[in-house]
N, CA and C atoms as an extended XYZ file, in Angstrom:
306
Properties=species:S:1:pos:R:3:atomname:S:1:resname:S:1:resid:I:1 pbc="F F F"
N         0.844       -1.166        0.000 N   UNK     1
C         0.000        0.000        0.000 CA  UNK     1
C         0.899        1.241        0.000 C   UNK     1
N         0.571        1.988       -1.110 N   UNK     2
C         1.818        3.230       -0.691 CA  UNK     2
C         1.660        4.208        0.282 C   UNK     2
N         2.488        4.805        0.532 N   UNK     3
C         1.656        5.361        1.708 CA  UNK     3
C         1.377        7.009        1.524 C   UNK     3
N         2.186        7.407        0.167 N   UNK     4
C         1.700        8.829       -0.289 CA  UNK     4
C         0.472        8.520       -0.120 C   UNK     4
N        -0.673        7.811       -0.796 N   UNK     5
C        -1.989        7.696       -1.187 CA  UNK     5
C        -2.610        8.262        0.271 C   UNK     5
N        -2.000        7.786        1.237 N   UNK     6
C        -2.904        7.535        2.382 CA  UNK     6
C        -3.199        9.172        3.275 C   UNK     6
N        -3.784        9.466        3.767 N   UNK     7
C        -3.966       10.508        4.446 CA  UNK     7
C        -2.861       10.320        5.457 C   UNK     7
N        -2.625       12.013        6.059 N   UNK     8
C        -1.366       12.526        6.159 CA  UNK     8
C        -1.933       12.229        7.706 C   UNK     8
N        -1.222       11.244        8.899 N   UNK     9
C        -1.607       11.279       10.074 CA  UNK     9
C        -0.495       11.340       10.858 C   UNK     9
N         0.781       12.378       10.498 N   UNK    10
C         1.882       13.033       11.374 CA  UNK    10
C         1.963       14.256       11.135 C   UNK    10
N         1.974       14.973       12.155 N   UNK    11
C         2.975       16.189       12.497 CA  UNK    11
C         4.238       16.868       12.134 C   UNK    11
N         4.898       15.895       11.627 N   UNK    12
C         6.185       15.966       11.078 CA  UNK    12
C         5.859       16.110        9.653 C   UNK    12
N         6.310       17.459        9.205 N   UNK    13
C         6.078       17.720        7.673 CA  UNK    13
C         6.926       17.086        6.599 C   UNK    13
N         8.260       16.181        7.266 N   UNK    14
C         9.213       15.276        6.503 CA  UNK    14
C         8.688       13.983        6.742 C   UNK    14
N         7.288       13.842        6.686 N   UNK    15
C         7.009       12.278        6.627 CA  UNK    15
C         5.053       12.498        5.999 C   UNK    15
N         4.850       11.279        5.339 N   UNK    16
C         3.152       11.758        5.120 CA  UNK    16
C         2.536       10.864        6.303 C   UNK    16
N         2.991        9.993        6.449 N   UNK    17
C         2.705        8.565        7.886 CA  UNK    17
C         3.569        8.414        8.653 C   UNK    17
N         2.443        8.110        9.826 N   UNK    18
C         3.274        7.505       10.603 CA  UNK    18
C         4.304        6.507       10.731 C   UNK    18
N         3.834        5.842        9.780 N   UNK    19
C         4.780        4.996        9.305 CA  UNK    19
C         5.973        4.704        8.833 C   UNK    19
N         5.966        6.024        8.048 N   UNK    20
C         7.217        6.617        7.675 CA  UNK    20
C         8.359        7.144        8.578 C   UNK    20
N         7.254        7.820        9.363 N   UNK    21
C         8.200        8.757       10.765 CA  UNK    21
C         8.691        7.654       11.577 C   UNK    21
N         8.145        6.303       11.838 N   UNK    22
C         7.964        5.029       12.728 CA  UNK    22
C         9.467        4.843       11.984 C   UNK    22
N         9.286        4.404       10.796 N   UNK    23
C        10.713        3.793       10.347 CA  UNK    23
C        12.014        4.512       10.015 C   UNK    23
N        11.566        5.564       10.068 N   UNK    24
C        12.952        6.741       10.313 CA  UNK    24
C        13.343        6.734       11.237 C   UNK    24
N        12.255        7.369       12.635 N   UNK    25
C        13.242        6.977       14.077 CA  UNK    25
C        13.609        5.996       14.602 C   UNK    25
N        12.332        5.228       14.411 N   UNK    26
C        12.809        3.727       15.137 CA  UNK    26
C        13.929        2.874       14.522 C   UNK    26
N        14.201        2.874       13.166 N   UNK    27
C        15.046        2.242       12.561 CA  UNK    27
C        16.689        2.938       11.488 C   UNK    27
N        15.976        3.963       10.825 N   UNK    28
C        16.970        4.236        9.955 CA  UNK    28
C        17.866        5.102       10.974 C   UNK    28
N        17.691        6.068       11.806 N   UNK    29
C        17.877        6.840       12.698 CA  UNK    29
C        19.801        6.097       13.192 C   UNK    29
N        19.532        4.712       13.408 N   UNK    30
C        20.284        3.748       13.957 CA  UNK    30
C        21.072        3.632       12.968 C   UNK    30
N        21.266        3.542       11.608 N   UNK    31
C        21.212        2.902       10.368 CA  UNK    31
C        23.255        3.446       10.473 C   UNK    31
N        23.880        2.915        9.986 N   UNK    32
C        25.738        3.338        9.616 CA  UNK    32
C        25.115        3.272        8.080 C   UNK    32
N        25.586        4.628        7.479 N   UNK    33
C        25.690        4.976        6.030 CA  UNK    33
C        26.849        4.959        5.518 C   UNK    33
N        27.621        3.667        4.729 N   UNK    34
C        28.886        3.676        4.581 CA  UNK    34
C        28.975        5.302        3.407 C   UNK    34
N        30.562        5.783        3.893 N   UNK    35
C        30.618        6.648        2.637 CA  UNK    35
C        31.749        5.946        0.922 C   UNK    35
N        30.218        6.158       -0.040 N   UNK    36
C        30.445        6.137       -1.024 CA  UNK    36
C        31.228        7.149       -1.482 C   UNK    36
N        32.121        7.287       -2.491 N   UNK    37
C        32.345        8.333       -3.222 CA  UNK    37
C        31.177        8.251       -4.618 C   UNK    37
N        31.015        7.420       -5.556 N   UNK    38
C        30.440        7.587       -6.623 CA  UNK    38
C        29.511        6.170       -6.945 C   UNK    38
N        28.372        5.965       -7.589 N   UNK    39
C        27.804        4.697       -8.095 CA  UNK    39
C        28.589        4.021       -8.971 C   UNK    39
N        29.608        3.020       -8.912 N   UNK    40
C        30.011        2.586       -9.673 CA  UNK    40
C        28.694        1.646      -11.150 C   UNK    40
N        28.581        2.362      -12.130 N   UNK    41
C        27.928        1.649      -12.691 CA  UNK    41
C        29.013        0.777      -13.984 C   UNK    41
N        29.184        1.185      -14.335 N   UNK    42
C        30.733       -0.523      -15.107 CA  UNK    42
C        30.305       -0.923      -14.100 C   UNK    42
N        31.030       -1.093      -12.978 N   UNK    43
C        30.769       -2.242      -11.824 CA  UNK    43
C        29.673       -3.282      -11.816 C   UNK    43
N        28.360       -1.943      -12.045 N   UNK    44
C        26.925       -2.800      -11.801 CA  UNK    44
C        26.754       -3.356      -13.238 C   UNK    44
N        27.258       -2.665      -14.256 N   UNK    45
C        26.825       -3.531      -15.298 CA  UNK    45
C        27.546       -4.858      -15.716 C   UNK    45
N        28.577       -4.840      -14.714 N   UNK    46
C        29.867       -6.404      -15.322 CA  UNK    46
C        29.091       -7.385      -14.589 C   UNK    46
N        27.771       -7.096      -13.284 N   UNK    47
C        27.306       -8.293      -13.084 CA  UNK    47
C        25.878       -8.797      -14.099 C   UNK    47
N        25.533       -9.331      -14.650 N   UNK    48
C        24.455       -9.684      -15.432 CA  UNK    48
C        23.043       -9.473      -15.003 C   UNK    48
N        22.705       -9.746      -13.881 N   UNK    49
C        21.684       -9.377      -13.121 CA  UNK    49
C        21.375       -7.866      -13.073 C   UNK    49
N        22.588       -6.913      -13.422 N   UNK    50
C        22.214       -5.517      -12.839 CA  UNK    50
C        22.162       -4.614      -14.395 C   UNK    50
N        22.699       -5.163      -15.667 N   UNK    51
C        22.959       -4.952      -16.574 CA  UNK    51
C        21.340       -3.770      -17.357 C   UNK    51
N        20.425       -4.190      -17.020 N   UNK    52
C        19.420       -3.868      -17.682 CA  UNK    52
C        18.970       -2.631      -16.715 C   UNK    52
N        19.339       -2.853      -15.512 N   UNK    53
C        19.206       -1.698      -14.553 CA  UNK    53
C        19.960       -0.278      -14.941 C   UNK    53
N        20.968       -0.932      -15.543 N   UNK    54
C        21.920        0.666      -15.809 CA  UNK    54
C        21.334        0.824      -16.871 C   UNK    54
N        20.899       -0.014      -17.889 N   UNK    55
C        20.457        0.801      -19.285 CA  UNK    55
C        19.151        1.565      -19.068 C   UNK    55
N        18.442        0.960      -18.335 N   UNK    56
C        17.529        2.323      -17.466 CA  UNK    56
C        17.625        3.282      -16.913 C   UNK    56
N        19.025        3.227      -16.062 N   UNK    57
C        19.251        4.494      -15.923 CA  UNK    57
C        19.982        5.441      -16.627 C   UNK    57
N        20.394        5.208      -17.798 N   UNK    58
C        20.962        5.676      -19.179 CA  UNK    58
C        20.096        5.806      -19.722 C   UNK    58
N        18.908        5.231      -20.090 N   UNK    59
C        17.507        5.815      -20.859 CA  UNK    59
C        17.189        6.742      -20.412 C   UNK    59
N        17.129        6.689      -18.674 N   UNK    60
C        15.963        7.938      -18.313 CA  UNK    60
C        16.868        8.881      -17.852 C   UNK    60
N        18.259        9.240      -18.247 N   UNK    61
C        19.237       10.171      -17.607 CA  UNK    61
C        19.278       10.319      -16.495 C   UNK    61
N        19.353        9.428      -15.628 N   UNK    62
C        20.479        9.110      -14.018 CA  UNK    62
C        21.990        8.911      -13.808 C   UNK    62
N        22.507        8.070      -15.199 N   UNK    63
C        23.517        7.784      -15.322 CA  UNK    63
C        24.413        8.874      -14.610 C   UNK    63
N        24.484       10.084      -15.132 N   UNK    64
C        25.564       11.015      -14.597 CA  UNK    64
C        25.195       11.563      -13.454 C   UNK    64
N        23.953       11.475      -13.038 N   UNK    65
C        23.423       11.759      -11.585 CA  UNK    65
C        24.252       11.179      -10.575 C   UNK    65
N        23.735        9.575      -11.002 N   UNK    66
C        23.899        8.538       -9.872 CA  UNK    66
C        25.706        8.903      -10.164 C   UNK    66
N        26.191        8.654      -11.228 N   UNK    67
C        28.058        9.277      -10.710 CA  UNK    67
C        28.672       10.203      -10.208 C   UNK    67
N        27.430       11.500       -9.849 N   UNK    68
C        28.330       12.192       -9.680 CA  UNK    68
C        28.563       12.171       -8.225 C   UNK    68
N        30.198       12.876       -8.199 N   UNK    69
C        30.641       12.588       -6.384 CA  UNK    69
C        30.291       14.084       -5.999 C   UNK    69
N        29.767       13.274       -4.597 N   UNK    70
C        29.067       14.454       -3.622 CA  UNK    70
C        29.320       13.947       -2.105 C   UNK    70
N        29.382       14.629       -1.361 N   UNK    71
C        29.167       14.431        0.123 CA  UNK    71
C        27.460       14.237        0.573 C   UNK    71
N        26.974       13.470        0.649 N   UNK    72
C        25.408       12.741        1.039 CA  UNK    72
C        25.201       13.499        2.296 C   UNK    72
N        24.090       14.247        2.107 N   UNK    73
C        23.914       13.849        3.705 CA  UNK    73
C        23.061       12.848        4.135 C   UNK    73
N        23.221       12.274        4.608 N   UNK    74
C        22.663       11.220        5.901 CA  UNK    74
C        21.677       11.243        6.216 C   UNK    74
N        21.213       12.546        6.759 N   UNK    75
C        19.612       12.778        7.097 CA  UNK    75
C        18.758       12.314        5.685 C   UNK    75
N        19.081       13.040        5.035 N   UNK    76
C        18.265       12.807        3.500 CA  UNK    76
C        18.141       11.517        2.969 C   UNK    76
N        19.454       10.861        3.022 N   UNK    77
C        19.097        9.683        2.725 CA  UNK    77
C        18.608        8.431        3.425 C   UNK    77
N        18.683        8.732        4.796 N   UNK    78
C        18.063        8.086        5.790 CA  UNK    78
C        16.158        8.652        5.528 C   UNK    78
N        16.086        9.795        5.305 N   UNK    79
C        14.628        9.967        5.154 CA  UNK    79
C        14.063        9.406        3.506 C   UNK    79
N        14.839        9.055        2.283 N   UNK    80
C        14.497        8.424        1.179 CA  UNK    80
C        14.429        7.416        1.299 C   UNK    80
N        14.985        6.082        2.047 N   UNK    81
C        14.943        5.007        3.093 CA  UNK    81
C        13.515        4.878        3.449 C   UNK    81
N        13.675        5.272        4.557 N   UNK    82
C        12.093        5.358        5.360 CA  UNK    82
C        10.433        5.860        4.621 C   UNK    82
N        10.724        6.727        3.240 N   UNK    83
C         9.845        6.696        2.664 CA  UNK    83
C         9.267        6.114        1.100 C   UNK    83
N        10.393        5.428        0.716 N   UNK    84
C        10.979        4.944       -0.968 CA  UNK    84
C         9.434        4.181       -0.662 C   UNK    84
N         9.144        4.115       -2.040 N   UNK    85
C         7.667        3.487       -2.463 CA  UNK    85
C         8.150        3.343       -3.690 C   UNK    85
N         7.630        1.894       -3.862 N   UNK    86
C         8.340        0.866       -5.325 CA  UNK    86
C         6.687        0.666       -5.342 C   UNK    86
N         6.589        0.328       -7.313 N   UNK    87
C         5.201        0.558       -7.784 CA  UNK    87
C         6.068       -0.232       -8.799 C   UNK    87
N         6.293       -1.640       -8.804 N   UNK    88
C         6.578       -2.588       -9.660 CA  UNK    88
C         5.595       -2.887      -10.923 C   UNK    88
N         4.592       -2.555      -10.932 N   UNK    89
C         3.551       -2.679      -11.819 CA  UNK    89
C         3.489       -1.290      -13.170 C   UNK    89
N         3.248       -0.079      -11.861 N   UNK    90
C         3.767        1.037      -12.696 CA  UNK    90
C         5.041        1.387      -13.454 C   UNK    90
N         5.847        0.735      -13.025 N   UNK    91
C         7.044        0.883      -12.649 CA  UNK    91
C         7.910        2.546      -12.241 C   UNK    91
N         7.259        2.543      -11.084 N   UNK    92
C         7.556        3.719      -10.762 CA  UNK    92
C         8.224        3.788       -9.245 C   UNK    92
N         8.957        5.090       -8.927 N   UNK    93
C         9.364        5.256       -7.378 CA  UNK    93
C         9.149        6.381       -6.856 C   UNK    93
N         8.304        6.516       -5.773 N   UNK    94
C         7.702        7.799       -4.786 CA  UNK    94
C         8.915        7.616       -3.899 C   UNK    94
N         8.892        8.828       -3.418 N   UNK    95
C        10.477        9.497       -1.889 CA  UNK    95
C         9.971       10.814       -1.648 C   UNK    95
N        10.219       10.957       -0.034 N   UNK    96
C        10.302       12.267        0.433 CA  UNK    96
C        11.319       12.854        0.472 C   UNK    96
N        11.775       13.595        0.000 N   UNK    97
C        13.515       14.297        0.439 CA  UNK    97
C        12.654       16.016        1.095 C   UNK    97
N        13.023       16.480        2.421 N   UNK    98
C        12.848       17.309        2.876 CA  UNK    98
C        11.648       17.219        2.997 C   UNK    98
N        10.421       18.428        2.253 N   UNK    99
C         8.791       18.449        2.163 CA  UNK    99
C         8.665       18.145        1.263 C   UNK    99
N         9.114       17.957       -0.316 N   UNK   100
C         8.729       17.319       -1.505 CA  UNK   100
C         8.815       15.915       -1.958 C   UNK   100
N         7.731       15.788       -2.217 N   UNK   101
C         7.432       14.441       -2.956 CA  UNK   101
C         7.989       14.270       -4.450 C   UNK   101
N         8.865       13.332       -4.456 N   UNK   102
C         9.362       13.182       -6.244 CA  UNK   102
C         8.852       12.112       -6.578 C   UNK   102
């Protein structure tokens, strides 16, 4: 069930559910974020399984996204964590980063 859909029953304007807020503090909160420098994609594409994944993200222009090097912050990606919504059918992905929904 995604949980954008659902009516908004937190306080916290970086979450739409409780649920969300539930698995941010209770869990990601805890979480060690190793530091990456960059997505290795060669990498992901020399395994076969991941191969069709990068040409998706070369179709839909991520490719140079996902490479480029940045310092992450933590919070953010601990809150894309706690709210990522996979729509395997649509094939689509909902995230909160800050107050916006992408």
């Amino acid at each position: 069930m995604n949980q954008f859909h659902q009516p908004c029953d937190t306080n916290v304007l970086y979450f739409t559910t409780q649920v969300q807020q539930d698995a941010f503090f209770g869990h990601m909160v805890k979480k060690i974020i190793y530091k990456h420098q960059t997505i290795d994609l060669a990498y992901m594409r020399s395994h076969l399984v991941l191969t069709e994944l990068v040409d998706r993200f070369e179709n839909m222009g991520l490719a140079n996204f996902l490479q480029h090097r940045c310092d992450w912050n933590e919070t953010v990606i601990r809150q894309f964590y706690a709210t990522l919504e996979i729509s395997m059918e649509e094939e689509k992905l909902w995230w909160k980063t800050g107050k916006r929904i992408y």
